[in-house]
C-alpha positions as CSV (number, residue, x, y, z in Angstrom):
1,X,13.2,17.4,15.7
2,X,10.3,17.5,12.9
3,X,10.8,21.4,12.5
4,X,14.4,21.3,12.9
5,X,14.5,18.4,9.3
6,X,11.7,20.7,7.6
7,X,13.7,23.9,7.9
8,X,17.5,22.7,6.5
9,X,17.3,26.2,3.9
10,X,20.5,27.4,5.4
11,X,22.4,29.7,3.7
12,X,24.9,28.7,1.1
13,X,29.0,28.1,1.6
14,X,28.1,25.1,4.1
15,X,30.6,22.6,4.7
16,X,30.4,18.8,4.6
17,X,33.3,16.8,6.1
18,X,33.1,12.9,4.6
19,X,31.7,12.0,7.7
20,X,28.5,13.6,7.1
21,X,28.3,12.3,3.6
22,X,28.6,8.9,4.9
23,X,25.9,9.5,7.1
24,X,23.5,10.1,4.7
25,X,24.9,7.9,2.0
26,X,25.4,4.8,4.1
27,X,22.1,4.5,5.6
28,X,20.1,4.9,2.8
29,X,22.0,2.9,0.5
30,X,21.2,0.1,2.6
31,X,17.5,1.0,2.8
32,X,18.1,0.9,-0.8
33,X,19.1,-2.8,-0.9
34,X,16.8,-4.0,1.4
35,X,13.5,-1.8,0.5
36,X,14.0,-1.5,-3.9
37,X,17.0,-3.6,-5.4
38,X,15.4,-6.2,-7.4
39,X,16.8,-9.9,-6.5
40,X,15.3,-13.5,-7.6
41,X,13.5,-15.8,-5.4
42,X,12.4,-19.6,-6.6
43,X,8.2,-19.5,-6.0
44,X,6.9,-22.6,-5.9
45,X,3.7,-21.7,-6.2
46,X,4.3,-20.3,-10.2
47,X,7.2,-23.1,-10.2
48,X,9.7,-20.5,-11.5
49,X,11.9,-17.6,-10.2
50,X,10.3,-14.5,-9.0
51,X,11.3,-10.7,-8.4
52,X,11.3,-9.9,-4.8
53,X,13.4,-7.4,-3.0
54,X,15.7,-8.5,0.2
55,X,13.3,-7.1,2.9
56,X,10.6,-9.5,1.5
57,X,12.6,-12.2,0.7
58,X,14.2,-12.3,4.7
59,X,10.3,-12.1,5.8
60,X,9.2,-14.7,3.7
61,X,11.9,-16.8,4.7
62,X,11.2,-16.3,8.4
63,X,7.4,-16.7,7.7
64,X,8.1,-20.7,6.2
65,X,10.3,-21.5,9.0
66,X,7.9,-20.2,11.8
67,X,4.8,-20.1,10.0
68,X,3.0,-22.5,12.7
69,X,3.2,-19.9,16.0
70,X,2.4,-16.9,12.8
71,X,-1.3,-17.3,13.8
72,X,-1.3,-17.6,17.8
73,X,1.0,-14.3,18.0
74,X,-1.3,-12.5,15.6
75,X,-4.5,-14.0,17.8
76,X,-2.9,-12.6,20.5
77,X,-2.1,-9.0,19.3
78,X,-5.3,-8.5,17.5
79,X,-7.2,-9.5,21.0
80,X,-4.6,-7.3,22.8
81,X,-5.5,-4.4,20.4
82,X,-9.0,-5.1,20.9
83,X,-9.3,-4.9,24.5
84,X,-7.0,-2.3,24.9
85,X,-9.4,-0.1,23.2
86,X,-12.6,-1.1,24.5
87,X,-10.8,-1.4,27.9
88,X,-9.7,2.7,27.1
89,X,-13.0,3.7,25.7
90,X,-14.9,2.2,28.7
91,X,-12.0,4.4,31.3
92,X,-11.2,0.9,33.2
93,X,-7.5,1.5,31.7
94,X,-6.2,4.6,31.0
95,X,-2.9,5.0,29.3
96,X,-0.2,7.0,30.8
97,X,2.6,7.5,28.1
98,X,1.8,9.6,24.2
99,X,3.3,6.2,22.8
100,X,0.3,4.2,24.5
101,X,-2.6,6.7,24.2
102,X,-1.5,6.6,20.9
103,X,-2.1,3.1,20.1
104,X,-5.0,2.2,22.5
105,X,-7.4,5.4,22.7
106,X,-9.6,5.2,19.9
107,X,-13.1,7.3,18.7
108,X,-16.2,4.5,19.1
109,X,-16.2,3.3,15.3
110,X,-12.7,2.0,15.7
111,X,-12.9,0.9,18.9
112,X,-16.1,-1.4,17.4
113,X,-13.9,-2.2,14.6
114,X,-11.3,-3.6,16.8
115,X,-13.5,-5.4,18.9
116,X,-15.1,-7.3,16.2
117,X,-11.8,-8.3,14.6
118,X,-11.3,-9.9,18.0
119,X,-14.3,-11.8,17.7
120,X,-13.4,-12.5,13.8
121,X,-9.8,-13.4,14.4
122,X,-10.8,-15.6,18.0
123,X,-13.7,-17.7,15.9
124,X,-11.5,-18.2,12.5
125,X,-8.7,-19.3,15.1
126,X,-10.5,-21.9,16.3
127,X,-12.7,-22.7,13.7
128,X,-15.9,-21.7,15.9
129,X,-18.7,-20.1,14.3
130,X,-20.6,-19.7,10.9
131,X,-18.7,-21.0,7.9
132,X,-19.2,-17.1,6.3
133,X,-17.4,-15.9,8.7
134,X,-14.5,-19.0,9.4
135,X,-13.8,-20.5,6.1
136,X,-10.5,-20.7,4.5
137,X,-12.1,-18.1,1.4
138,X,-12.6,-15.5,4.6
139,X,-11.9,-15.1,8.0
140,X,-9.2,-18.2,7.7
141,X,-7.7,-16.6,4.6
142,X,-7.2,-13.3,5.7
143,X,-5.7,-15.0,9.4
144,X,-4.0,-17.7,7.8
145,X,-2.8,-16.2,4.4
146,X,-2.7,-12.6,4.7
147,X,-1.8,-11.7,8.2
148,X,0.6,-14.1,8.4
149,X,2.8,-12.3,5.9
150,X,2.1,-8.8,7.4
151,X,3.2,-9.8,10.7
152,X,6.5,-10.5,9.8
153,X,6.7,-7.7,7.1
154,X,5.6,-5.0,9.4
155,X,8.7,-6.2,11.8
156,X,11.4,-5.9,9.4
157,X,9.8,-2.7,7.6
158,X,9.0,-1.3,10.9
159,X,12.6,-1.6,12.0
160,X,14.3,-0.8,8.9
161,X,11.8,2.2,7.2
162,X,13.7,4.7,9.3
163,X,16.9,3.9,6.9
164,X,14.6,5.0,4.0
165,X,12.6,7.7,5.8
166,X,15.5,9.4,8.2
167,X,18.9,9.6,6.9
168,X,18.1,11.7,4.2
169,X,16.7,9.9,1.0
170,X,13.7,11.1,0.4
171,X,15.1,14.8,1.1
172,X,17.9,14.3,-1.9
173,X,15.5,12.4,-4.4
174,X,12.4,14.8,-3.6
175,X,14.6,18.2,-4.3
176,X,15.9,16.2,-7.8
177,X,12.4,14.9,-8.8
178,X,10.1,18.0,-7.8
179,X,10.6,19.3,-11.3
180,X,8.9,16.1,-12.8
181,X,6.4,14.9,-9.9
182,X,4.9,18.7,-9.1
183,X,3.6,19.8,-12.8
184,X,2.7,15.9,-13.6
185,X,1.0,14.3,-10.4
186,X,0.7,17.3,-7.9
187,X,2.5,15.7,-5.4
188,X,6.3,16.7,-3.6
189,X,9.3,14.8,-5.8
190,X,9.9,12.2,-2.4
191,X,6.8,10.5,-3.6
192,X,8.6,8.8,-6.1
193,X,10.3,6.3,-3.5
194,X,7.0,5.7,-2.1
195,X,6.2,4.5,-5.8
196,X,9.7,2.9,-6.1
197,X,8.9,0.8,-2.9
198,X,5.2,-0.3,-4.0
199,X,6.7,-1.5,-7.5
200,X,9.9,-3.2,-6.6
201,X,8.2,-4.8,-3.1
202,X,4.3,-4.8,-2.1
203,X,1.5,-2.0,-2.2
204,X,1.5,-2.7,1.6
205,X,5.2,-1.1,2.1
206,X,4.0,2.0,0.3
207,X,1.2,2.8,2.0
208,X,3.5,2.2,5.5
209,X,5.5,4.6,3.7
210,X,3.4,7.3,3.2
211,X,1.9,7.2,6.6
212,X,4.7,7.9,8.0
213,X,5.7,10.8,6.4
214,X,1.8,12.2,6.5
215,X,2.1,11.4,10.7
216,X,5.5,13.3,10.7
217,X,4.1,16.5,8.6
218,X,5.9,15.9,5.1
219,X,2.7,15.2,3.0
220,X,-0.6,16.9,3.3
221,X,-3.7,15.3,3.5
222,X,-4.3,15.4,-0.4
223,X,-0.5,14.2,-1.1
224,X,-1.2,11.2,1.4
225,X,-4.4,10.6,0.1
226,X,-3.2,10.8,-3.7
227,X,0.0,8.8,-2.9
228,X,-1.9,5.7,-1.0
229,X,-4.5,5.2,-3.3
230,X,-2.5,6.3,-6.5
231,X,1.0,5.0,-6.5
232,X,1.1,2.2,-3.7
233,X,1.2,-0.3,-7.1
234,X,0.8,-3.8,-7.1
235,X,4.5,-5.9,-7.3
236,X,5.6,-7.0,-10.3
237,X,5.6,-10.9,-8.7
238,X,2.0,-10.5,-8.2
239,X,1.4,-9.2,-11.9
240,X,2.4,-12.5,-12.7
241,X,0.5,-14.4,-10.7
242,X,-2.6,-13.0,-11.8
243,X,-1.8,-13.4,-15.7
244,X,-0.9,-17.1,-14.9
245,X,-4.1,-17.3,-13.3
246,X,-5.8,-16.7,-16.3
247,X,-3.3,-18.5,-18.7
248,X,-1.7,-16.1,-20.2
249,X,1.5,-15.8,-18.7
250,X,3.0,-16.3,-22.2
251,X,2.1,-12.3,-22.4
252,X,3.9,-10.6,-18.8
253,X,6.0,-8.3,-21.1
254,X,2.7,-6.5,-22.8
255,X,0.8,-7.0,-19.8
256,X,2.9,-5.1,-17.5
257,X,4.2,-2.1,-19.8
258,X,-0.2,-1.9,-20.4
259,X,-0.1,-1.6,-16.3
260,X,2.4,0.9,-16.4
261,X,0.9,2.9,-18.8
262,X,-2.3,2.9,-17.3
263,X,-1.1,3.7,-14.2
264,X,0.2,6.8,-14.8
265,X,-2.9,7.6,-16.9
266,X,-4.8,7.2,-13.9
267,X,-2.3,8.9,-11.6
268,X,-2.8,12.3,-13.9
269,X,-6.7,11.6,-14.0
270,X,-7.6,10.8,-11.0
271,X,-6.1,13.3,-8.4
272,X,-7.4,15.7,-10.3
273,X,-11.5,14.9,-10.0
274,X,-13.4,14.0,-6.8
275,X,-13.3,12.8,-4.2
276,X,-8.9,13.4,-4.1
277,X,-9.4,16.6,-5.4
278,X,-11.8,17.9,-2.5
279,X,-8.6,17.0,-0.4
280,X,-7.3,20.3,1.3
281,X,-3.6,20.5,1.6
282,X,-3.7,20.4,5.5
283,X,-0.7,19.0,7.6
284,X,-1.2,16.8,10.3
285,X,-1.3,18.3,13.9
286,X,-0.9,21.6,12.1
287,X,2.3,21.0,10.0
288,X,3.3,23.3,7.3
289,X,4.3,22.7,3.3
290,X,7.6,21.2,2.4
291,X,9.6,24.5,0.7
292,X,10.8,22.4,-2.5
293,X,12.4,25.8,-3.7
294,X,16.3,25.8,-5.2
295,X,18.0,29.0,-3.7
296,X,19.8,30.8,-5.9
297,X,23.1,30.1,-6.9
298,X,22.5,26.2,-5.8
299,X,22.0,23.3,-8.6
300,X,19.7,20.5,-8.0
301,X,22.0,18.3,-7.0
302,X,24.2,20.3,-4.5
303,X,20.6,21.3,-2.8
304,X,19.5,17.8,-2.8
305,X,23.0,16.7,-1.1
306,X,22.7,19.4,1.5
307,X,19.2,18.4,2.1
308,X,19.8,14.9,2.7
309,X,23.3,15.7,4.5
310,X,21.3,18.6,7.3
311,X,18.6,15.4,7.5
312,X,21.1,12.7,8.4
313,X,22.9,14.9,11.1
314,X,19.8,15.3,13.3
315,X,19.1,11.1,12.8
316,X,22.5,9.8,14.1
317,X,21.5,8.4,16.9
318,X,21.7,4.1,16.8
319,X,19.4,4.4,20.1
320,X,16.7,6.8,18.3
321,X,16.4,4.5,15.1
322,X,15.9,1.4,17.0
323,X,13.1,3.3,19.5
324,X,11.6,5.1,15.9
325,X,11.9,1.5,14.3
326,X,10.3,-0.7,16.9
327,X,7.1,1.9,17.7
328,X,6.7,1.9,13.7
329,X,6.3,-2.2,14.1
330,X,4.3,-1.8,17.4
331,X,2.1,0.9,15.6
332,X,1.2,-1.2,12.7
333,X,1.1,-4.4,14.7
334,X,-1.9,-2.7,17.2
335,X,-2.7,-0.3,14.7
336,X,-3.2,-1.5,11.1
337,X,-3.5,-5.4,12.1
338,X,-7.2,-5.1,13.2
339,X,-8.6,-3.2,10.8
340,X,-7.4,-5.5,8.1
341,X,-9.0,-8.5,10.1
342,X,-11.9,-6.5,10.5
343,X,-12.6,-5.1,6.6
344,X,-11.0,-7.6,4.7
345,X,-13.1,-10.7,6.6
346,X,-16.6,-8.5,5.8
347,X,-15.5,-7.7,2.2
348,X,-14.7,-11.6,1.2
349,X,-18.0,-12.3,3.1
350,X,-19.7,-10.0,0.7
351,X,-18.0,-11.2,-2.5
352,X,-18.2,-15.0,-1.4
353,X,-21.4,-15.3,0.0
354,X,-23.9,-12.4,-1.2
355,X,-24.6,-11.7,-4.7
356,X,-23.8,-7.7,-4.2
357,X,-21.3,-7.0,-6.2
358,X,-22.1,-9.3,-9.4
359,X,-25.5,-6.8,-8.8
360,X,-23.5,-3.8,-9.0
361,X,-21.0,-5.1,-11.8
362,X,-24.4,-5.5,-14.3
363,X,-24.3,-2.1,-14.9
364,X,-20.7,-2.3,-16.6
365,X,-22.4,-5.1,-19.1
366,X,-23.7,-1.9,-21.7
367,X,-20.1,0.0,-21.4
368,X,-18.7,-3.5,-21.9
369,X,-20.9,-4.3,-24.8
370,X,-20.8,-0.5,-26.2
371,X,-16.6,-0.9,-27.0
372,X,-17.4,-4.7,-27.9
373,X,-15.8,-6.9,-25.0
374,X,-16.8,-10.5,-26.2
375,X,-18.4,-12.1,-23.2
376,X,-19.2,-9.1,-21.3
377,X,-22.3,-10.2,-18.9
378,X,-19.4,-12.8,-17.5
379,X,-16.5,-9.6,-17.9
380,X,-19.0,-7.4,-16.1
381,X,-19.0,-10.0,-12.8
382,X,-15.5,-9.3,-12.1
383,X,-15.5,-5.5,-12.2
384,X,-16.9,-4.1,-8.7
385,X,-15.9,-7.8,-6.8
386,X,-11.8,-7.0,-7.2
387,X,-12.9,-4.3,-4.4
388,X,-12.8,-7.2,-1.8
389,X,-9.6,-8.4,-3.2
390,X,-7.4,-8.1,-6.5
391,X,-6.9,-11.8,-7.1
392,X,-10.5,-12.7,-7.4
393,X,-11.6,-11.3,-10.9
394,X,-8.5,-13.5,-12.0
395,X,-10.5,-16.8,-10.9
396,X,-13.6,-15.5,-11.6
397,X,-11.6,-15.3,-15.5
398,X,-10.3,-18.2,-15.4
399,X,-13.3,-20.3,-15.0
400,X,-16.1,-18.7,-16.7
401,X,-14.2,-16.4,-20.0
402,X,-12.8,-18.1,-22.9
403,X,-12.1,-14.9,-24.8
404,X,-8.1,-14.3,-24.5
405,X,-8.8,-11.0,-24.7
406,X,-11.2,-10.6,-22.2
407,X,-9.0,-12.1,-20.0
408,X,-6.4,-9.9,-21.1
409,X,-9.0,-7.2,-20.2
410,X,-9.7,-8.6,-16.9
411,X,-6.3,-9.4,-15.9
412,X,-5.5,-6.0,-16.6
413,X,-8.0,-4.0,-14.6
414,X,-7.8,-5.9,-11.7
415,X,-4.1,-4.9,-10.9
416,X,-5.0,-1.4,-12.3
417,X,-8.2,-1.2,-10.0
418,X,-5.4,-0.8,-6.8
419,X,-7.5,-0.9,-3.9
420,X,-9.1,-4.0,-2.5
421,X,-10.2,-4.0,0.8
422,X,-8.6,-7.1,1.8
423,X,-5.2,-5.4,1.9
424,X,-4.3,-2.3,0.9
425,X,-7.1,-0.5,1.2
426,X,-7.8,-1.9,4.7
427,X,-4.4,-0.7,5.8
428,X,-5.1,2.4,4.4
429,X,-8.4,2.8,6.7
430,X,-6.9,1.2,9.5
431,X,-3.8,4.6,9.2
432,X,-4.3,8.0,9.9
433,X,-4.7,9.3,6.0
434,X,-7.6,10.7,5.7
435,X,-9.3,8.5,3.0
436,X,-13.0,7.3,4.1
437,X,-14.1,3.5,2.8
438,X,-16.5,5.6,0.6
439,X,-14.0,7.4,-0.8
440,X,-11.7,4.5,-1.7
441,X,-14.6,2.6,-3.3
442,X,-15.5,6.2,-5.6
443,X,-11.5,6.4,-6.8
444,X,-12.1,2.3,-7.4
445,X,-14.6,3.1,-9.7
446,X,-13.3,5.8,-11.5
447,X,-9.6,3.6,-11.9
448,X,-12.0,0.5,-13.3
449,X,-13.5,3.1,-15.8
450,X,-10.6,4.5,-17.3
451,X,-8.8,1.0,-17.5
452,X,-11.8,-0.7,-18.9
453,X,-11.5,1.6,-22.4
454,X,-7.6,1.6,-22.0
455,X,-6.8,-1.9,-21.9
456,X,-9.4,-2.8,-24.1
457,X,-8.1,-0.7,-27.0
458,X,-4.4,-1.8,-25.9
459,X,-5.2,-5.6,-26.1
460,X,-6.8,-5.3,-29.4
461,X,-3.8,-3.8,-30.6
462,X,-1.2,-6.2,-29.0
463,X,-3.0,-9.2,-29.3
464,X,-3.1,-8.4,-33.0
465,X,0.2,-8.4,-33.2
466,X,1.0,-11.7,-31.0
């Protein structure tokens, strides 16, 4: 079925009855709506309305109304994952189906991984153990705060990516934007609703995203690489949450077009230097490149319609996108789950509870100081400890930094930063893109860098003007 959706360069003079437009219109237009049309949601946590998008705004929904039995069903999956593996690595169980060896047989340093989220996720459960490892700033926050919304996310996005990734999208936007995304970020032109998803939604969707099309051979190993740790950008309701952690929510419109511009700084810079660009341009299981050539005598657009049309006939089948949609949530449920229990609990350890990473910020305090941060020994704090998660230079700001426009500064780089280990960088781990937790801490550094004498030269400017 892969080969037969990678090969659709038929020869010209091909026919489309409306049938087979609908096919491919239909389908993704709802995965349109649900995954990137912009709606507004009433937060009480910022008392005023937010940008959401549908898919998010059904799961949070679900997530208030059954929040109390959230934690039990992810104790259970996490324990199920766990034992599976160790179970599978120990041959007391052995997996008869592709589907299950694919979700339980694991090399030893997952399989460990696993088994100590078990033991994380069982003692934050029931609030036996050390208080490191079971208080609401770690284990309990990750259980109770962040898992909570990924359970019920990875349901609906599970179920409902195949509308995005199957019916012919990504073939008609990547054959229009392969002009534009090639030259400019190295990466095929379907990337862009990757992006699209991660801006409108959550970093978490893209990263989902992007696994799936590096499992079914449409990215490479450097394009999945670049893509999760480049473009899988923070939402635009979490923007705000951070500025209004820091008080300056009286600045969003600045703050985010700084983001924006940063990001695509970064997304030139970056895949360009190590480690992304040691990244070989190898397919999964032995795949081969995407042919984003236009044959002659075709436009763009009637390429990109053919594309997505020869796409949407092979993925007609109601009984293949439910089976595809609920092995996605299955996979990320045994799969990605864990991990993120696992990382996230021993990165908010680290930042709560040892002094590591205001040890490794100090040396930020002379690059601070060179372009003239005010503050910058408290500025310097918060630049390595957003690796554990993006929300905690924001506090850190808040409390110790009167300088607006350090906070500005802080604010700034801690949405740029993009990977924190509590969430997005443990799902990318916990997937099958090739990205090492060494790796994702070198491309954190090199983001922080590059924002650091961005934003700084940007606020100066706009808080000039203000």
């Amino acid at each position: 079925m892969q080969e037969e959706q990678k090969n659709t360069n038929l020869p010209a003079g091909k026919k489309y009855t409306p049938s087979d437009i609908l096919k491919f219109v239909i389908p993704s237009l709802i995965g349109i709506i649900l995954f990137m049309l912009p709606i507004k949601e009433y937060d009480p946590e910022i008392n005023q309305d937010k940008i959401t998008i549908p898919i998010a705004f059904v799961a949070s929904f679900i997530q208030n109304n059954i929040g109390s039995i959230l934690p039990t069903l992810i104790l259970i999956i996490v324990l199920i994952s766990a034992l599976g593996s160790l179970l599978t690595k120990l041959n007391i169980y052995k997996p008869k189906s592709a589907f299950a060896k694919n979700l339980f047989v694991q090399t030893t340093f997952w399989t460990i991984t696993r088994v100590l989220a078990g033991i994380f996720i069982t003692m934050s459960y029931f609030k036996v153990g050390p208080e490191y490892i079971i208080s609401s700033d770690t284990g309990n926050f990750i259980l109770g705060d962040l898992l909570t919304t990924l359970i019920v996310i990875f349901v609906f996005a599970g179920l409902l990516l195949p509308l995005l990734l199957d019916f012919g999208l990504l073939e008609f936007v990547g054959t229009l934007l392969a002009k534009i995304m090639r030259p400019v970020f190295t990466l095929p032109g379907r990337s862009a609703v990757d992006c699209f998803t991660s801006w409108l939604g959550d970093g978490t969707l893209g990263v989902m995203l992007t696994a799936k099309q590096y499992e079914e051979g449409y990215y490479s190993a450097r394009e999945a690489s670049i893509i999760s740790t480049t473009f899988s950008a923070v939402s635009i309701t979490f923007c705000l949450v951070v500025l209004k952690q820091v008080n300056m929510a009286h600045m969003f419109v600045p703050y985010y077009l700084t983001i924006c511009f940063i990001g695509v700084v970064c997304a030139i810079i970056v895949p360009r230097i190590p480690p992304l660009s040691w990244k070989k341009d190898n397919y999964y299981k032995g795949g081969e490149a995407l042919d984003e050539s236009i044959p002659e005598g075709e436009t763009y657009f009637s390429w990109a319609l053919h594309q997505a049309v020869m796409t949407a006939r092979h993925n007609a089948s109601l009984s293949n996108f439910l089976k595809n949609g609920l092995k996605n949530a299955l996979d990320m449920w045994i799969g990605v789950m864990p991990v993120v229990m696992g990382f996230g609990t021993i990165a908010l350890i680290l930042s709560n509870y040892t002094p590591i990473f205001e040890i490794l910020g100090k040396p930020f305090t002379p690059l601070l100081n060179l372009i003239q941060l005010p503050e910058a020994v408290s500025a310097s704090k918060t630049m390595l400890v957003g690796f554990t998660d993006m929300f905690v230079p924001s506090i850190i700001a808040s409390k110790e930094i009167s300088s607006e426009l350090t906070r500005f500064v802080v604010a700034t780089v801690s949405v740029t930063q993009l990977i924190y280990m509590s969430e997005v960088g443990a799902l990318i781990v916990g997937t099958r893109i090739p990205v090492r937790v060494w790796e994702l801490f070198v491309i954190f550094l090199e983001r922080t860098i590059i924002s650091i004498v961005l934003v700084t030269l940007i606020a100066r400017f706009v808080l000039h003007l203000v």
